[in-house]
C-alpha positions as CSV (number, residue, x, y, z in Angstrom):
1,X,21.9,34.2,-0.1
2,X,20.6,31.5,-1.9
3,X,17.0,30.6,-1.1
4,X,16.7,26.5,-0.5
5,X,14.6,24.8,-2.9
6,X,11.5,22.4,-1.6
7,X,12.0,18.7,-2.1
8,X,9.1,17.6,-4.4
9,X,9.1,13.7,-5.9
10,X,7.7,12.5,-8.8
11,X,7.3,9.2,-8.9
12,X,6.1,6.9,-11.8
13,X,6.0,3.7,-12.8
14,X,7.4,2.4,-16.2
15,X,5.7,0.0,-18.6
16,X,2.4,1.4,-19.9
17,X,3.2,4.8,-18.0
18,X,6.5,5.9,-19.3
19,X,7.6,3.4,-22.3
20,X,4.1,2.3,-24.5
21,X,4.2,-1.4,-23.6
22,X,6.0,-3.7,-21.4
23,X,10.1,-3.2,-21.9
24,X,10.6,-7.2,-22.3
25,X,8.4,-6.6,-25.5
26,X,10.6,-4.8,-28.2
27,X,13.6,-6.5,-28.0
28,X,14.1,-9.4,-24.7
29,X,11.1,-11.5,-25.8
30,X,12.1,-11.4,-29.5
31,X,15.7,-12.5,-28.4
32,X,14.0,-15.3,-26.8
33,X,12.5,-16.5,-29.6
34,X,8.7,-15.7,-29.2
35,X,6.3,-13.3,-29.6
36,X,5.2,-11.0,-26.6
37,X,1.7,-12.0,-26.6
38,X,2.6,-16.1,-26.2
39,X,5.5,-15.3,-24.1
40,X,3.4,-13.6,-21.5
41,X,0.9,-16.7,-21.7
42,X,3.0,-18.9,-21.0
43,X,4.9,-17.1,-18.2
44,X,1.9,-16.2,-16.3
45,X,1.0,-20.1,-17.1
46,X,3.7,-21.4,-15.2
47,X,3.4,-18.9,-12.0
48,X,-0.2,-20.4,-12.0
49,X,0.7,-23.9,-11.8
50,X,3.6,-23.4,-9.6
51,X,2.0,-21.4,-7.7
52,X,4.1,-18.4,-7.7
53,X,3.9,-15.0,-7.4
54,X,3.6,-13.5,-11.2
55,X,6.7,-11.0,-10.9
56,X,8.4,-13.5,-9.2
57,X,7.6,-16.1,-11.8
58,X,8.0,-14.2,-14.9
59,X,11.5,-13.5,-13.8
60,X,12.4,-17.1,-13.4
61,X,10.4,-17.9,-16.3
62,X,12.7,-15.5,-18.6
63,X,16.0,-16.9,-16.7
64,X,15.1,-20.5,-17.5
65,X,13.9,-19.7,-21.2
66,X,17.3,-17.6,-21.9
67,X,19.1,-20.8,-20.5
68,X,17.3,-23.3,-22.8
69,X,17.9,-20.7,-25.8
70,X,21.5,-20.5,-25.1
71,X,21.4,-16.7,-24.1
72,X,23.6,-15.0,-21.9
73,X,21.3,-12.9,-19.4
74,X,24.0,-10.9,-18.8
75,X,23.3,-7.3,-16.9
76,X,25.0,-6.0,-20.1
77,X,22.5,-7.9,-21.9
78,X,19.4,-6.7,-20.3
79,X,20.9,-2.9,-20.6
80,X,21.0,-3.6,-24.7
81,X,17.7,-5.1,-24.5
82,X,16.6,-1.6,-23.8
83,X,18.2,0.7,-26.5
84,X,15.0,0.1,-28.6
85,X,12.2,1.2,-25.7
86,X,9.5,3.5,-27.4
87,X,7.8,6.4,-25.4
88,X,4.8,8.3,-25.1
89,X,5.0,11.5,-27.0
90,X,7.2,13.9,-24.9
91,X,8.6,11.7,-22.0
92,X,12.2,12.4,-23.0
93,X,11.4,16.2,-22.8
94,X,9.3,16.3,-20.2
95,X,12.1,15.4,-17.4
96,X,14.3,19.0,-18.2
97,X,10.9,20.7,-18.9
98,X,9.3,20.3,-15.7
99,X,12.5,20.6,-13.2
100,X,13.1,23.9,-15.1
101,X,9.3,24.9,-13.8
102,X,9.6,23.6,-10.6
103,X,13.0,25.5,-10.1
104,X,11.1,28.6,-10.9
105,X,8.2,28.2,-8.1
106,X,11.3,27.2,-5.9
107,X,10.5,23.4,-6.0
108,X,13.7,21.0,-6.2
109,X,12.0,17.8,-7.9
110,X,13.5,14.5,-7.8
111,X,12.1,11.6,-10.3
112,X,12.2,8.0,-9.2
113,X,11.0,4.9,-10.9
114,X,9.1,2.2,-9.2
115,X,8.5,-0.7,-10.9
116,X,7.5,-4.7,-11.6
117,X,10.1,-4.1,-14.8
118,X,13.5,-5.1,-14.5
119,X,16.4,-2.8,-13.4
120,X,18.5,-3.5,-15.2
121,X,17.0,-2.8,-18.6
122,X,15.4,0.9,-16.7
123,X,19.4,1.2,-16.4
124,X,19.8,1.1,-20.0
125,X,17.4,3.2,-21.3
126,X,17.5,6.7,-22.4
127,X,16.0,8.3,-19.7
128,X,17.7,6.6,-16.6
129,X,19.7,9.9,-16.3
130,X,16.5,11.4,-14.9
131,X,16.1,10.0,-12.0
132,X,17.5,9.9,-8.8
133,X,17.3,6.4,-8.0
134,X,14.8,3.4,-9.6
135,X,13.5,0.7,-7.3
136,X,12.9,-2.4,-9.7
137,X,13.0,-6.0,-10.3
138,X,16.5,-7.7,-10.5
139,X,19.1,-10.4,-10.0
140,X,22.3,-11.8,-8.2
141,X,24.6,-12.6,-10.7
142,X,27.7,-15.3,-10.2
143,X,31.1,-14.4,-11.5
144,X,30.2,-15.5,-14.7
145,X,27.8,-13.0,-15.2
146,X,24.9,-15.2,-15.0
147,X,21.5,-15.1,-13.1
148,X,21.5,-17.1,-10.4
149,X,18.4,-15.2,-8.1
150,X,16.6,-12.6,-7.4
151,X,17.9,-9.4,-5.7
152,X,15.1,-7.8,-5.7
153,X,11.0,-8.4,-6.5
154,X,8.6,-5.8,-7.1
155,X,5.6,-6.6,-7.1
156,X,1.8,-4.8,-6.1
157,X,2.4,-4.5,-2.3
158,X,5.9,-4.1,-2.3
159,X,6.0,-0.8,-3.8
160,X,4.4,0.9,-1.9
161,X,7.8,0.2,0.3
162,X,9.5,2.5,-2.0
163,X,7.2,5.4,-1.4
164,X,8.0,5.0,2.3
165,X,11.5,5.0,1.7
166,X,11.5,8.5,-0.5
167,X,9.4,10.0,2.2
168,X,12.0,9.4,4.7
169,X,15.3,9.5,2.3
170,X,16.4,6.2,2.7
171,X,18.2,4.3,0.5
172,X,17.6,1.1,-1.5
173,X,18.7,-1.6,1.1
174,X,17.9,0.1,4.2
175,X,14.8,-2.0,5.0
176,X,14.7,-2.0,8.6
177,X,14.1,1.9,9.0
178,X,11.0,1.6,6.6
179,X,8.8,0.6,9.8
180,X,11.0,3.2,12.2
181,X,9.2,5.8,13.8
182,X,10.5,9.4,12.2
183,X,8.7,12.2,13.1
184,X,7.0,14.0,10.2
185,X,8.9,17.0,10.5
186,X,12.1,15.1,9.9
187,X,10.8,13.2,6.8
188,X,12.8,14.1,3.6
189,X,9.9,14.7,1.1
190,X,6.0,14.5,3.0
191,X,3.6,12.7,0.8
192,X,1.6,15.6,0.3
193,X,4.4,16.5,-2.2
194,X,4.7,13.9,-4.1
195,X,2.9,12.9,-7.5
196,X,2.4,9.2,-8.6
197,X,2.1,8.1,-11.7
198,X,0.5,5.0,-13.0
199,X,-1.6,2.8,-15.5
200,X,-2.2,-0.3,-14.3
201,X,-3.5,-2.8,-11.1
202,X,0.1,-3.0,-9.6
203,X,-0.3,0.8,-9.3
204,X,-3.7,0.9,-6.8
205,X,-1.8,0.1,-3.6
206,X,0.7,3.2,-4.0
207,X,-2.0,5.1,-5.9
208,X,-4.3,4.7,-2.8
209,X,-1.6,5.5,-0.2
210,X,-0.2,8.6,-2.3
211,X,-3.7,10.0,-2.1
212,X,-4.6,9.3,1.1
213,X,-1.9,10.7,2.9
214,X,-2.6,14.3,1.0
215,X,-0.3,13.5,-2.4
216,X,-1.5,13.2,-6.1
217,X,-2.0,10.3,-8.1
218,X,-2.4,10.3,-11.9
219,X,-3.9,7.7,-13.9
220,X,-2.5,7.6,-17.3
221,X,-3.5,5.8,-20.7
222,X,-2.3,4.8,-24.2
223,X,-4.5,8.1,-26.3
224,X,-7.7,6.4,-28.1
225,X,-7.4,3.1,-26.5
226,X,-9.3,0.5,-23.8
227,X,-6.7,1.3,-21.4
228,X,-9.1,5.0,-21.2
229,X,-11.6,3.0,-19.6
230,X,-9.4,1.1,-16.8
231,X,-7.8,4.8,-16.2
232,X,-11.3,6.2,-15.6
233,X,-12.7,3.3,-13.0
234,X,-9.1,4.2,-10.7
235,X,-11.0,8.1,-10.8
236,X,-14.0,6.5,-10.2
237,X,-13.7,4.4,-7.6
238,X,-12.0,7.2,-5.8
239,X,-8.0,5.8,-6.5
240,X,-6.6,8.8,-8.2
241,X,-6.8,12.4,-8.2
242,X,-7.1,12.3,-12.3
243,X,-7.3,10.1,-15.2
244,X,-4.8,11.8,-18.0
245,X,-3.8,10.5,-21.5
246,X,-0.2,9.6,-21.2
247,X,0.5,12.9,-23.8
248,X,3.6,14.5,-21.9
249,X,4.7,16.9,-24.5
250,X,4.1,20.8,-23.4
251,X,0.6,22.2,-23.4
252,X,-1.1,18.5,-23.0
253,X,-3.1,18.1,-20.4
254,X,-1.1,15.7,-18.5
255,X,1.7,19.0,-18.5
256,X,-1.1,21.5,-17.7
257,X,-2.3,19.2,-14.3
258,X,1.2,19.0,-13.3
259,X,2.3,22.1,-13.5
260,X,-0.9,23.4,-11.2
261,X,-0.2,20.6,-8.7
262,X,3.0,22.0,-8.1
263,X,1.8,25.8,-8.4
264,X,-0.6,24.2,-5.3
265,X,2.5,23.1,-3.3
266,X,4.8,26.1,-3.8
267,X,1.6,28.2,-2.8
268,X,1.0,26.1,0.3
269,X,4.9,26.1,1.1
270,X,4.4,29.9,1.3
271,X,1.7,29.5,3.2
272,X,3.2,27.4,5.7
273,X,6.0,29.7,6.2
274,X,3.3,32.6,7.0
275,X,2.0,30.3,9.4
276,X,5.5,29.7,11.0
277,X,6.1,33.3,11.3
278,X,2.1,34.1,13.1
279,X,3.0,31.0,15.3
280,X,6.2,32.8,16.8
281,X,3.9,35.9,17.1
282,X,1.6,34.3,19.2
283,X,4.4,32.5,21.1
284,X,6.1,36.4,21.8
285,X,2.9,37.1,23.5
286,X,1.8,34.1,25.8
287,X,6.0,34.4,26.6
288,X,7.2,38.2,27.3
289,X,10.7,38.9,27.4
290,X,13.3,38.8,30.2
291,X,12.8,42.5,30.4
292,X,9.2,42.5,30.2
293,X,9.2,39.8,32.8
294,X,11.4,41.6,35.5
295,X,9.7,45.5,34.8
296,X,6.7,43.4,35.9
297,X,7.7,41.6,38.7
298,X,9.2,44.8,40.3
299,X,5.7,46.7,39.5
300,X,4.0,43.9,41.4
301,X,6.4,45.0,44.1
302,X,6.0,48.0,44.5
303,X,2.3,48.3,44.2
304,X,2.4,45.5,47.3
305,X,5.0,47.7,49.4
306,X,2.4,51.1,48.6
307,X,-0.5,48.7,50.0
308,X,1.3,48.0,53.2
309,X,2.1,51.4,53.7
């Protein structure tokens, strides 16, 4: 009989975490007709004076410049815009690499994306394959194909909403179970076996939760850059477990920390099934069996009827 793997979740962020800058930068922003740097100004511009959310504004900021430009924001579009998305060394490897370790230890791991990005370009890329499902920014289109709102805004807060929902195995749009009461044994994947990874301020609310409720969370930064700092204040003000260089090619030691995380679960799985077994031990003596029960009820009997006698 096959032995049933343990559900473990990876769950990571994209721009700065997985891909080496934001995934509007290599090819959407250039379509637009500006460079990354003034395009962000000026997005983040607008949300200010409208007083907008950021995510929220950026996205209506790229609909309305792609309008002006004469673009089609097509959902094919968007996918293109992805083909050219560059990497930290060993993210395409490192999906096949680690669910091959896990499967060894026992562990069944399930990657999912969370993420301010857009969706639709995460659907595009070369890695969406990976996971099991993303949770990202996006729009309602009309039957021409065009943008015409958003279906779906992630920002800071609202991911942490996503982590909820892979702890309990719920899909994307079932929102009213999020704040249901499910008892922990029932939970799909318990935090304490999941591992987030991040780089970045929209990261500390999920960081924060992962970790508190007994998971890991990794920050990660571009090798040899500022970002090293920013990474190291998360561990310092007590955010995340560890602060790793985004290096996920084998023998890094972003791959080495992973790999003895889940070493750690698969050891306290064991464990917990040891405990299962001592549990029904000490339930077998506090309740004897039928037999046992009777043999002493009929002992109490007869030692009453010798008494009376």
């Amino acid at each position: 009989m096959t032995k049933k793997l343990t559900k473990v979740a990876l769950i990571y962020d994209f721009d700065e975490t997985l891909s080496t800058t934001y995934m509007q930068d290599y090819i959407l922003i250039p379509a637009l007709g500006d460079k990354p740097e003034n395009f962000w100004k000026k997005a983040n511009a607008w949300s200010k004076r409208n007083c907008a959310d950021q995510i929220t504004g950026t996205m209506y900021y790229i609909q309305h410049t792609a309008k002006e430009k004469g673009i089609n924001l097509t959902r094919e579009f968007l996918c293109n815009a992805a083909k050219s998305i560059t990497y930290f060394d060993g993210v395409e490897e490192w999906f096949d690499r680690i669910n091959a370790y896990g499967k060894q230890l026992g562990l069944q791991i399930e990657h999912y994306i969370i993420s301010s990005g857009m969706e639709e370009m995460i659907d595009g890329s070369s890695i969406r394959n990976h996971f099991k499902d993303v949770f990202g920014c996006s729009y309602v289109y009309n039957d021409k194909g065009e943008p015409i709102w958003p279906a779906r805004v992630v920002n800071y807060s609202t991911k942490t909403q996503y982590i909820a929902k892979i702890n309990k195995g719920l899909r994307k749009t079932e929102d009213r179970a999020v704040n249901e009461y499910m008892p922990d044994e029932q939970r799909v994947i318990p935090y304490k076996r999941m591992i987030y990874f991040g780089d970045g301020m929209t990261d500390i609310p999920s960081m924060k939760i992962t970790k508190s409720k007994g998971g890991t969370a990794i920050a990660v930064y571009r090798p040899k850059s500022k970002h090293k700092q920013n990474a190291i204040k998360l561990l310092r003000d007590d955010r995340v477990n560890f602060a790793l260089p985004a290096d996920y090619r084998e023998n890094s030691q972003l791959d080495h920390v992973v790999k003895t995380i889940l070493d750690k679960m698969a050891k306290e799985r064991d464990l917990d099934v040891l405990k299962v077994k001592e549990d029904k031990k000490k339930k077998q003596i506090k309740e004897p069996s039928n037999l046992s029960r009777k043999i002493s009820i009929i002992s109490r009997k007869i030692t009453r009827k010798l008494k009376s006698n």
